[in-house]
DSSP file (Angstrom, degrees, kcal/mol; ACC not computed):
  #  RESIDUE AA STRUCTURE BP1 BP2  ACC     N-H-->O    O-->H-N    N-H-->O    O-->H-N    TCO  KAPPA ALPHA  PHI   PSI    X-CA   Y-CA   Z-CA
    1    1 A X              0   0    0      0, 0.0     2,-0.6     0, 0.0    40,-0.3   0.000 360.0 360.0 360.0 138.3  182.9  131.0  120.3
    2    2 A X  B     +A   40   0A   0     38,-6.8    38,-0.6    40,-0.1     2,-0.1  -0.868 360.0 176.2-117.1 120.8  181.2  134.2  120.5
    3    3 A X        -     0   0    0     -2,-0.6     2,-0.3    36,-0.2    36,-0.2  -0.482  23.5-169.7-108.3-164.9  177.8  134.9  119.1
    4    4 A X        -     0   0    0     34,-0.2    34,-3.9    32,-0.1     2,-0.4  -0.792  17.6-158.1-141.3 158.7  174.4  137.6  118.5
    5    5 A X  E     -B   37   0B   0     -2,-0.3     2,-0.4    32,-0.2    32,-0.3  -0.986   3.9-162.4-126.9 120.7  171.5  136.5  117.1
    6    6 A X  E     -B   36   0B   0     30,-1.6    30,-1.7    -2,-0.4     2,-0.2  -0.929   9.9-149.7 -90.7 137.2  169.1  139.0  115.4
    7    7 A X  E     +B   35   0B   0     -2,-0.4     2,-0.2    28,-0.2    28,-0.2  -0.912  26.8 146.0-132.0 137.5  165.4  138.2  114.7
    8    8 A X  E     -B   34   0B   0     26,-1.0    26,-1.4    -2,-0.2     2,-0.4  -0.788  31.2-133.0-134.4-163.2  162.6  139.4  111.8
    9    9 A X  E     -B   33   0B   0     -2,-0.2    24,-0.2    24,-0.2     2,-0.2  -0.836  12.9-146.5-127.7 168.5  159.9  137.6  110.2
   10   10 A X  E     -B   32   0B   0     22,-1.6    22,-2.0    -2,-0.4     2,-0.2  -0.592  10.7-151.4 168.0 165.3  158.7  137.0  107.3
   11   11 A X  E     +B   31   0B   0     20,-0.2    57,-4.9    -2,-0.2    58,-0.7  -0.545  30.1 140.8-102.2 138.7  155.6  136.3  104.9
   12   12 A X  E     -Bc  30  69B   0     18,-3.4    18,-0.9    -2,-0.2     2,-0.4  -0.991  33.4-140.5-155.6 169.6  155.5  134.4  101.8
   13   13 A X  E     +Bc  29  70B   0     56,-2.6    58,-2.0    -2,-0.3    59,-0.9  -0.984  31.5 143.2-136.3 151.4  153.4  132.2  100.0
   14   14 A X  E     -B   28   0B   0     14,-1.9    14,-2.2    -2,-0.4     2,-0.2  -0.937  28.5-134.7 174.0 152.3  154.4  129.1   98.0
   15   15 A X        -     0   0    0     -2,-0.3    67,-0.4    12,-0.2    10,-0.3  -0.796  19.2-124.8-119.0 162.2  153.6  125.6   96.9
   16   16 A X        -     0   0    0     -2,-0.2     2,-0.3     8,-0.1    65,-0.1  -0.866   1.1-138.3-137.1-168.1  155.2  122.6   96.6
   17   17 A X        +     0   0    0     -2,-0.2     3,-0.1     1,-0.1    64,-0.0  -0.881  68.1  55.6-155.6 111.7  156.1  119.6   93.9
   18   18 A X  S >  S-     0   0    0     -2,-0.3     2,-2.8     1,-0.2     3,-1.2   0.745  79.5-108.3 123.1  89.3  155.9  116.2   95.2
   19   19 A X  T 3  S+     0   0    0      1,-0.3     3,-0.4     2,-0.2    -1,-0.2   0.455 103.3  76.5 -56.4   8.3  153.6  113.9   97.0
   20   20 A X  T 3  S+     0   0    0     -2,-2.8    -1,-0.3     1,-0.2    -2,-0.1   0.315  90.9  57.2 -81.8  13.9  155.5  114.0  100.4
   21   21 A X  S X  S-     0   0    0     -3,-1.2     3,-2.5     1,-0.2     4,-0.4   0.149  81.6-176.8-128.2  -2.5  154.1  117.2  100.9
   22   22 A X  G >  S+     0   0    0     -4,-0.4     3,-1.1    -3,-0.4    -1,-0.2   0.045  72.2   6.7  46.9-120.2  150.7  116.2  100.7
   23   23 A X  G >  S+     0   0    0      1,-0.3     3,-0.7     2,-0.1    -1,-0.3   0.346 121.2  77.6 -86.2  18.7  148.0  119.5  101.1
   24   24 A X  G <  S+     0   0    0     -3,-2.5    -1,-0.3     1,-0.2     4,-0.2   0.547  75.2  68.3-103.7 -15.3  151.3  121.6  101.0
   25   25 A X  G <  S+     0   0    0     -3,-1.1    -1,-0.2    -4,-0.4     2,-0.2   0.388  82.0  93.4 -82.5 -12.9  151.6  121.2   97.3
   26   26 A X  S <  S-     0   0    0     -3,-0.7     2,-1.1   -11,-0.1   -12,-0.2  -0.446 102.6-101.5 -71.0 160.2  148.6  123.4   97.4
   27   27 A X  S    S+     0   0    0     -2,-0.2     2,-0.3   -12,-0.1   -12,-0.2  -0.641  70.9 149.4 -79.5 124.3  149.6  127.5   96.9
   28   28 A X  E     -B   14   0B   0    -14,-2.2   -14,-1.9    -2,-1.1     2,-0.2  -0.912  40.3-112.2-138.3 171.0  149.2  128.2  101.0
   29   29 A X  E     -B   13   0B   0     -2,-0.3     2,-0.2   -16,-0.3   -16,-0.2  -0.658  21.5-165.5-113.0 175.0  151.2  130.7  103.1
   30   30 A X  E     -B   12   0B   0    -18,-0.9   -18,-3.4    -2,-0.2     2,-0.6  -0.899  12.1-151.0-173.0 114.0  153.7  130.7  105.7
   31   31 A X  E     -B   11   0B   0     -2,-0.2   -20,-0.2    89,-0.2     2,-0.1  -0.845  18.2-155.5-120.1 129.6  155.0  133.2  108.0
   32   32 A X  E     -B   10   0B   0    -22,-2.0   -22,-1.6    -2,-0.6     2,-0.3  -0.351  10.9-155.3 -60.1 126.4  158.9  132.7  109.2
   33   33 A X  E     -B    9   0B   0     86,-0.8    86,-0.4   -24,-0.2     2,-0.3  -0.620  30.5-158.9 -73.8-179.4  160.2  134.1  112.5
   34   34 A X  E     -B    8   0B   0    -26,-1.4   -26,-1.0    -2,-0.3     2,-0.3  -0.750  19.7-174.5-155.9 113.9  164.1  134.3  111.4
   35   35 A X  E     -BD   7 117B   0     82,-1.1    82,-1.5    -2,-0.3     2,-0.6  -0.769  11.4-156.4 -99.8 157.8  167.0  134.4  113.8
   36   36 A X  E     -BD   6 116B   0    -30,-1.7   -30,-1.6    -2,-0.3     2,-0.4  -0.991  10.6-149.3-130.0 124.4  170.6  134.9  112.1
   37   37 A X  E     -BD   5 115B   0     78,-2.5    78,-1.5    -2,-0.6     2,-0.4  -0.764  11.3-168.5 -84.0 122.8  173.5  133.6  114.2
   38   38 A X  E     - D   0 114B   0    -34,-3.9     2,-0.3    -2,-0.4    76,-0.2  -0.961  12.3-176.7-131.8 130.3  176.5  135.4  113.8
   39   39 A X  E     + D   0 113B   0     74,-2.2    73,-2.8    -2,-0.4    74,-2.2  -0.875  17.9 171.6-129.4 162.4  180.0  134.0  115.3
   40   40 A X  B     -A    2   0A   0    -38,-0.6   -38,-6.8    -2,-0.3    71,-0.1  -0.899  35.5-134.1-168.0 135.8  183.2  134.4  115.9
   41   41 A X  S    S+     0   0    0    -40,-0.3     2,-0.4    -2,-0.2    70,-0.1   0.966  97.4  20.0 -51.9 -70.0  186.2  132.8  117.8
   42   42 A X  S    S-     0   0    0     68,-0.2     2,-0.3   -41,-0.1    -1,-0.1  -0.891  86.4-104.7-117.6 150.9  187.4  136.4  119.2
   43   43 A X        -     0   0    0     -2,-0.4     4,-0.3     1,-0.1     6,-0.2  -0.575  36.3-107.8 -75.7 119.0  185.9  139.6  119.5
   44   44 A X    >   -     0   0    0      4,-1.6     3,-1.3    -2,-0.3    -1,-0.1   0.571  41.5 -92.2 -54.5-156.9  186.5  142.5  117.2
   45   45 A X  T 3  S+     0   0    0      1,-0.2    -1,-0.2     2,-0.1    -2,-0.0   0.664 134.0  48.4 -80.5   3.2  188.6  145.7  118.3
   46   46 A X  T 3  S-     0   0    0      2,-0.2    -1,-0.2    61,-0.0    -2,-0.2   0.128 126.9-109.4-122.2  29.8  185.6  147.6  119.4
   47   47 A X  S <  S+     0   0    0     -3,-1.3     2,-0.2    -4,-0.3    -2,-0.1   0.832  77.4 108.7  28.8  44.2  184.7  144.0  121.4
   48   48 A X  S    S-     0   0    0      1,-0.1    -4,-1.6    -6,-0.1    -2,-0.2  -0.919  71.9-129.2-124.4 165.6  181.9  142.8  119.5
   49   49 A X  S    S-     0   0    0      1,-0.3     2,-0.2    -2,-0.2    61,-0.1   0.975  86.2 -30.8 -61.7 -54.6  180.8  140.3  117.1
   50   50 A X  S    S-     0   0    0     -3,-0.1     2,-1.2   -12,-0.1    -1,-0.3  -0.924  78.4 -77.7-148.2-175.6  179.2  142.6  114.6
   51   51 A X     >  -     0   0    0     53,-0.6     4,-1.6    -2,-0.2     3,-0.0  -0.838  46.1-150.6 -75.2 110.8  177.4  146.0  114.7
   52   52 A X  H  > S+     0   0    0     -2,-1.2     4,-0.8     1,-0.3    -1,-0.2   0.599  91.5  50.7 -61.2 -38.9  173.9  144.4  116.0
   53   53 A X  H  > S+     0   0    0      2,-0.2     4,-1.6     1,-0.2    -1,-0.3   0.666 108.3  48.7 -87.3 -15.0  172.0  147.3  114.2
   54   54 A X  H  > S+     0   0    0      1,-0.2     4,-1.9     2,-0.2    -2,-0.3   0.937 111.6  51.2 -94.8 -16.2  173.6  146.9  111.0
   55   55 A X  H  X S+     0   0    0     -4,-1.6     4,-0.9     2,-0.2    -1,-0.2   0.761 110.4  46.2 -80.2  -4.0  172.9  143.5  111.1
   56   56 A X  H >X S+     0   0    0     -4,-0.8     4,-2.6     2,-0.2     3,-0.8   0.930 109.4  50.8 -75.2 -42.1  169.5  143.8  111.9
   57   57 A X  H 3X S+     0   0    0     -4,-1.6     4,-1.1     1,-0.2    -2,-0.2   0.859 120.0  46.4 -61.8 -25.8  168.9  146.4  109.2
   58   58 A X  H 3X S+     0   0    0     -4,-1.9     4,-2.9    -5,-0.3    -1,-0.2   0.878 106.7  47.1 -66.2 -36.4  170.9  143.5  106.9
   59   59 A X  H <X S+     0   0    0     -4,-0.9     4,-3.4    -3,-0.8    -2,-0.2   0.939 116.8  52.3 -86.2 -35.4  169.2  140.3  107.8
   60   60 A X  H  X S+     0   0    0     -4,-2.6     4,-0.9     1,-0.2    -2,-0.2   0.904 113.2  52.1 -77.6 -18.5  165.2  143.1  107.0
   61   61 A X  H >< S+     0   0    0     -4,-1.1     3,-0.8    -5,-0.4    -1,-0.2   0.996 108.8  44.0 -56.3 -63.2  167.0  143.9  103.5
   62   62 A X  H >< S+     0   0    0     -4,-2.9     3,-1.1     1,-0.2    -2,-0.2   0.859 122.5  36.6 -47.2 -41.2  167.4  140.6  102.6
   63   63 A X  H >X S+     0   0    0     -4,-3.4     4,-2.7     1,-0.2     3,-1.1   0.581  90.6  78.8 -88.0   6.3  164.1  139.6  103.7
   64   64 A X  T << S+     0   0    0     -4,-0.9    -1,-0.2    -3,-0.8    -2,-0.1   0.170  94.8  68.0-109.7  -3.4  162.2  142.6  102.6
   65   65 A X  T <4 S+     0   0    0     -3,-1.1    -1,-0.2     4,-0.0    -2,-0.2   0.206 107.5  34.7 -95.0  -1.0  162.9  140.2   99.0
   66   66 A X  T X4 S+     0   0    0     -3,-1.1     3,-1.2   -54,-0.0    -2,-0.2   0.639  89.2 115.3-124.5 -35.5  160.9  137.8  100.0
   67   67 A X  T 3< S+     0   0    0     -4,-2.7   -55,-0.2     1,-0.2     3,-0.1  -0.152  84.0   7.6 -37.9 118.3  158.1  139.4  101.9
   68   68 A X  T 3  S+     0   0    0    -57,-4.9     2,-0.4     1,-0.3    -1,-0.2   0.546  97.1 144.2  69.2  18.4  154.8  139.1  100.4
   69   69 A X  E <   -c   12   0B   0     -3,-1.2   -56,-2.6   -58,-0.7     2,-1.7  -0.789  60.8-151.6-101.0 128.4  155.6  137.2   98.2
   70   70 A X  E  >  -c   13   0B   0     -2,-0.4     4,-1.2   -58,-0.2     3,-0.4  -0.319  25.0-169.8 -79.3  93.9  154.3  134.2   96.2
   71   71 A X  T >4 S+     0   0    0    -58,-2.0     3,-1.3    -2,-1.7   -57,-0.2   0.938  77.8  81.0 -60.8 -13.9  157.9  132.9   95.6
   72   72 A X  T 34 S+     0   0    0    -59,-0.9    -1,-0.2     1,-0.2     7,-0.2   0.995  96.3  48.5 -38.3 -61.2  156.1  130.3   93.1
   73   73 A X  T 34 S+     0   0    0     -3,-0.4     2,-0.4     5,-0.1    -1,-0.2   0.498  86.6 100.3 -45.8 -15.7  156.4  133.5   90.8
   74   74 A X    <<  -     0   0    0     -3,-1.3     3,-0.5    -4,-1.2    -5,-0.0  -0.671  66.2-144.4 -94.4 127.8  160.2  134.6   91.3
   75   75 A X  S    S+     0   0    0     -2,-0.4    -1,-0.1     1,-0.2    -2,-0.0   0.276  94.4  78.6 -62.1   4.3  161.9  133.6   88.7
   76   76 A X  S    S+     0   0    0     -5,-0.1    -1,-0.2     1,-0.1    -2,-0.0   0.529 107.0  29.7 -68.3 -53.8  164.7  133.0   91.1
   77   77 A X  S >  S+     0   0    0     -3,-0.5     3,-1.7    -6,-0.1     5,-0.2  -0.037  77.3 155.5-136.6  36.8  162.9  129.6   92.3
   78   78 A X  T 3  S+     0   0    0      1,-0.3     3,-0.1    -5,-0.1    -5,-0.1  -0.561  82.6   4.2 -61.2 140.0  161.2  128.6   89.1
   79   79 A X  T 3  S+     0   0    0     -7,-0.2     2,-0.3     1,-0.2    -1,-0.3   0.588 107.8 118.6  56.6  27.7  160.9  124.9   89.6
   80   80 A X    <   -     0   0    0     -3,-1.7     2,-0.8    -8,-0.1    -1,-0.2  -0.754  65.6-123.4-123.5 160.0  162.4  124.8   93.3
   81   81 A X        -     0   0    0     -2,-0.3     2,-1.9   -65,-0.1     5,-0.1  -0.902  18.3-155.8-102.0  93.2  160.8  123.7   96.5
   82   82 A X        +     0   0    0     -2,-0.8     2,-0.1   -67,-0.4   -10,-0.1  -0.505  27.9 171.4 -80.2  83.5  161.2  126.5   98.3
   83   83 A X     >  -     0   0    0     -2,-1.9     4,-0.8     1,-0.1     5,-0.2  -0.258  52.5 -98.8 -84.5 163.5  161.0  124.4  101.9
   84   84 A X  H >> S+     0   0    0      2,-0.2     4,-2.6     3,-0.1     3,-0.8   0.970 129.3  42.9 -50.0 -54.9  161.9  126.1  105.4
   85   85 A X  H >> S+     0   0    0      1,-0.2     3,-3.0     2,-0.2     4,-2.4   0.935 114.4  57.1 -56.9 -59.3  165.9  124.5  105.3
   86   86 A X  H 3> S+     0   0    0      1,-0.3     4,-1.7     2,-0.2    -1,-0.2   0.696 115.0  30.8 -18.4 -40.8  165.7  125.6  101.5
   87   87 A X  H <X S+     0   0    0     -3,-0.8     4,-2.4    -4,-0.8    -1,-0.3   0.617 111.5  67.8-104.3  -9.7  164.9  129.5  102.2
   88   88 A X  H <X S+     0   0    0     -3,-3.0     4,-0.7    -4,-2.6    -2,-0.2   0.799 106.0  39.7 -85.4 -23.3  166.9  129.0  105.3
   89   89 A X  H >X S+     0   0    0     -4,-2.4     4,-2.4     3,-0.1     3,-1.0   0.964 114.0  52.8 -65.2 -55.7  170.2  128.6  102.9
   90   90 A X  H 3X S+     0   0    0     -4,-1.7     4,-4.0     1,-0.3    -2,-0.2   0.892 110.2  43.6 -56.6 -41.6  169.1  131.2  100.7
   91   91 A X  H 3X S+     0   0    0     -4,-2.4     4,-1.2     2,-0.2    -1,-0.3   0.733 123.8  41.8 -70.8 -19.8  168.6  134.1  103.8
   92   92 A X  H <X S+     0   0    0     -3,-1.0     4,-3.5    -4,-0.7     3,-0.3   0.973 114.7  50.5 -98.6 -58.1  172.4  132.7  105.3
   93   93 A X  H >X S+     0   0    0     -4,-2.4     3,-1.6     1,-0.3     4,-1.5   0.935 116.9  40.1 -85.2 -74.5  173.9  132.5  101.6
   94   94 A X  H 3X S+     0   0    0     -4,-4.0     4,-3.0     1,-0.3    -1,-0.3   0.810 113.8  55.0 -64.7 -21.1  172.7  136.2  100.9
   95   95 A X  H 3X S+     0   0    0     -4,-1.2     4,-1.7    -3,-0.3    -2,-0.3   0.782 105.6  50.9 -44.7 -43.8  173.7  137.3  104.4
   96   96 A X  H XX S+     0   0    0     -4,-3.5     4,-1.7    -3,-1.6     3,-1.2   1.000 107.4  56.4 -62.4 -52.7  177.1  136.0  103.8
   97   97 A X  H 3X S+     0   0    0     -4,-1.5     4,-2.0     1,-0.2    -2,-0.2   0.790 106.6  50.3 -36.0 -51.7  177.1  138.0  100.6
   98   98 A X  H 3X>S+     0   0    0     -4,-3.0     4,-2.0    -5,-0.4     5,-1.7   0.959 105.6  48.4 -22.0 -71.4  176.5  140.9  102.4
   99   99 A X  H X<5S+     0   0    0     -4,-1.7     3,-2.2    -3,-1.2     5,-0.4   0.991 108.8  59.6 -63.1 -51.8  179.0  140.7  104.9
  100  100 A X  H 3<5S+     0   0    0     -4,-1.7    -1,-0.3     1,-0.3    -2,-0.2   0.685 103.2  60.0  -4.3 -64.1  181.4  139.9  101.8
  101  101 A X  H 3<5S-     0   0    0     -4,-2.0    -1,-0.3    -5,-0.1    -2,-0.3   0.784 118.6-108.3 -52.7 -55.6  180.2  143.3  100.7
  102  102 A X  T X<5S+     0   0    0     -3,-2.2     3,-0.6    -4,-2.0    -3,-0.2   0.598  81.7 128.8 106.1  -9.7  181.3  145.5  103.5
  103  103 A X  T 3 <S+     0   0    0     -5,-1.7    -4,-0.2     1,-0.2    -3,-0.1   0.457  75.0  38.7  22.5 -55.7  177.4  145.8  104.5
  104  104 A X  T 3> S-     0   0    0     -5,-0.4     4,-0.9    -6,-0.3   -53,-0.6  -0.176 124.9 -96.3-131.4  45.4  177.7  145.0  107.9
  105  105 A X  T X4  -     0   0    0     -3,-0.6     3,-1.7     2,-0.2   -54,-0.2   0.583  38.0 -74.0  54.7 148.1  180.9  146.9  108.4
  106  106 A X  G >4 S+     0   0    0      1,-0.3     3,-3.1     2,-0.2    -1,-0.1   0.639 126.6  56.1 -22.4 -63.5  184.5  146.2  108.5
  107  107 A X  G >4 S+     0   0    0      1,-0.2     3,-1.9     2,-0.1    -1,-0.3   0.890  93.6  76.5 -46.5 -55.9  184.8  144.5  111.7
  108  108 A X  G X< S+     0   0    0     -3,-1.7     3,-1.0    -4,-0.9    -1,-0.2   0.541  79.5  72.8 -42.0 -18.0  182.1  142.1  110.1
  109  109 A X  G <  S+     0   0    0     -3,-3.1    -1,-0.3     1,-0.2    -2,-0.1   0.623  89.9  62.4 -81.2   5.1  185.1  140.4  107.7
  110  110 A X  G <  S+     0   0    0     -3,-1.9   -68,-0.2   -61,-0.1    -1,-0.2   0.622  76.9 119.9-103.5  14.6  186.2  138.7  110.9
  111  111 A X    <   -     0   0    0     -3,-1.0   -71,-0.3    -4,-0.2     3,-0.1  -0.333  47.0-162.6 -72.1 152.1  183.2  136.8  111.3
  112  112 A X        -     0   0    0    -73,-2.8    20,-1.8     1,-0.2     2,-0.4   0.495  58.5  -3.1 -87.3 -38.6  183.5  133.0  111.4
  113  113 A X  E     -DE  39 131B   0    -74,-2.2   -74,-2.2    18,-0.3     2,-0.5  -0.987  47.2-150.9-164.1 144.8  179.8  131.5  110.7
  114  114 A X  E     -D   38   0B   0     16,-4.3    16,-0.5    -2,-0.4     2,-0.4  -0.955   7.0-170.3-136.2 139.4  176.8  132.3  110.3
  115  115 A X  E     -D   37   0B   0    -78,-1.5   -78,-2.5    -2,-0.5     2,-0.4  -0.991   6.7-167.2-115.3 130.0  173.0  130.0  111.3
  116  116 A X  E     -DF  36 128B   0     12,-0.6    12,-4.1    -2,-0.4     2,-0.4  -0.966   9.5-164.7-109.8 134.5  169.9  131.3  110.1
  117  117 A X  E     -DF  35 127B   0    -82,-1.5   -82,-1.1    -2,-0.4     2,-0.4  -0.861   3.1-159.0-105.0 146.7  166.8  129.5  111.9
  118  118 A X  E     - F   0 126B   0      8,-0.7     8,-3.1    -2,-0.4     2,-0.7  -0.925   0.8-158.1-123.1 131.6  163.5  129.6  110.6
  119  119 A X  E     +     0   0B   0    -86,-0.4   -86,-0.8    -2,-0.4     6,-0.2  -0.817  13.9 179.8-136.8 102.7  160.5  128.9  112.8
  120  120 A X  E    S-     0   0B   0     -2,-0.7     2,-0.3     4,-0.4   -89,-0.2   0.845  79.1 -23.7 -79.0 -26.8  157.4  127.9  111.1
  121  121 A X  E >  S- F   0 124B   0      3,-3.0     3,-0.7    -3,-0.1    -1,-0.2  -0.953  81.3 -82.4-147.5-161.4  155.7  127.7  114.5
  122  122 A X  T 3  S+     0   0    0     -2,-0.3     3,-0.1     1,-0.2    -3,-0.0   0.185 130.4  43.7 -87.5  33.4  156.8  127.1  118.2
  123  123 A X  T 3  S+     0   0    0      1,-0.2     2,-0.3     0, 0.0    -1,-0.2   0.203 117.0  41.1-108.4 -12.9  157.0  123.3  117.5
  124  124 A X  E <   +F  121   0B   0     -3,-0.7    -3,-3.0     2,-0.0    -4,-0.4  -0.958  59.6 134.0-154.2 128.8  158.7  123.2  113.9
  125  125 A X  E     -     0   0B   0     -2,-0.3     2,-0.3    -6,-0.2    -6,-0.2  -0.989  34.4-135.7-158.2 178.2  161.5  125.1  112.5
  126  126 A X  E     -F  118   0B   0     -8,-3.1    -8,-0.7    -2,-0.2     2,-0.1  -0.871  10.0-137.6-145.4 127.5  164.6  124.4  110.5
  127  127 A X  E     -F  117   0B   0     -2,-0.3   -10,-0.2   -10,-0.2     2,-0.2  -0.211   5.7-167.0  60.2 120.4  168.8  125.7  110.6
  128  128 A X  E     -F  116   0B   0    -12,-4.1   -12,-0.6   -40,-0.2     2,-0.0  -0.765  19.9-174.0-123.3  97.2  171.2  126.6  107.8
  129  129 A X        +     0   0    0    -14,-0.2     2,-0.3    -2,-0.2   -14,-0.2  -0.426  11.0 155.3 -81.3 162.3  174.7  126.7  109.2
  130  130 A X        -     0   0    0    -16,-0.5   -16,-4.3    -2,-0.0     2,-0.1  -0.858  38.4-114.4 172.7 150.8  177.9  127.9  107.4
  131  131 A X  B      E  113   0B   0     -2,-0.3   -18,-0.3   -18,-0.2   -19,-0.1  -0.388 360.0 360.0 -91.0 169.9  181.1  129.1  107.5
  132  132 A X              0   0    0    -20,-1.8   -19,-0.2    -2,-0.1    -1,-0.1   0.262 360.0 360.0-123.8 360.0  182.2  132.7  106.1
């Protein structure tokens, strides 16, 4: 299996619902690094995985919807606990959508899977894997 990983960040601020989450249920911030894994079995005709700039300029679109944001407010994730695995679905689930799209160029339809990590610091982070 062949992958690239592309990396941004990003800041948002949020609460959560739910006494397992203790002072976190206060509105506090969080900023993400964010890798997106992209794979494939074989390599396209021009013997890559995907175009590596269009998937970076994809994976800062997507997030460029979340940045700076009190996601408490988006009506998007009214009532949700928007947790690290939680936003790490959402960034892979619009990243598939993308690719869907024709986004991250043709070659991009032949893609297999995609992982988005998010790394709330260098000791905790959390993985959304999925197939395309």
């Amino acid at each position: 299996m062949f992958s690239i990983t592309v990396r941004d960040h990003v800041m948002v601020a949020h609460s959560f619902r739910g006494e397992v989450f203790g002072p976190a249920q206060r509105l506090h911030g969080a900023t993400f690094v964010v890798d997106a894994t992209f794979r494939r079995t074989d390599l396209d005709e021009d013997n890559i995985v995907v175009d590596i700039g269009k998937a970076t300029e994809e994976l800062g679109a997507v997030l460029s919807d979340l940045n700076y944001r009190n996601l408490d407010d988006e009506p998007v994730f009214k009532g949700i606990n928007t947790s690290t695995e939680f936003l790490a679905k959402v960034i892979a689930d619009r990243l598939a959508d993308a690719i869907q799209a024709g986004r991250l160029g043709e070659g991009a339809r032949g893609l297999e899977g995609i992982t988005v990590s998010l790394k709330e610091s260098h000791v905790a982070w959390a993985s959304y894997e999925r197939a395309l």
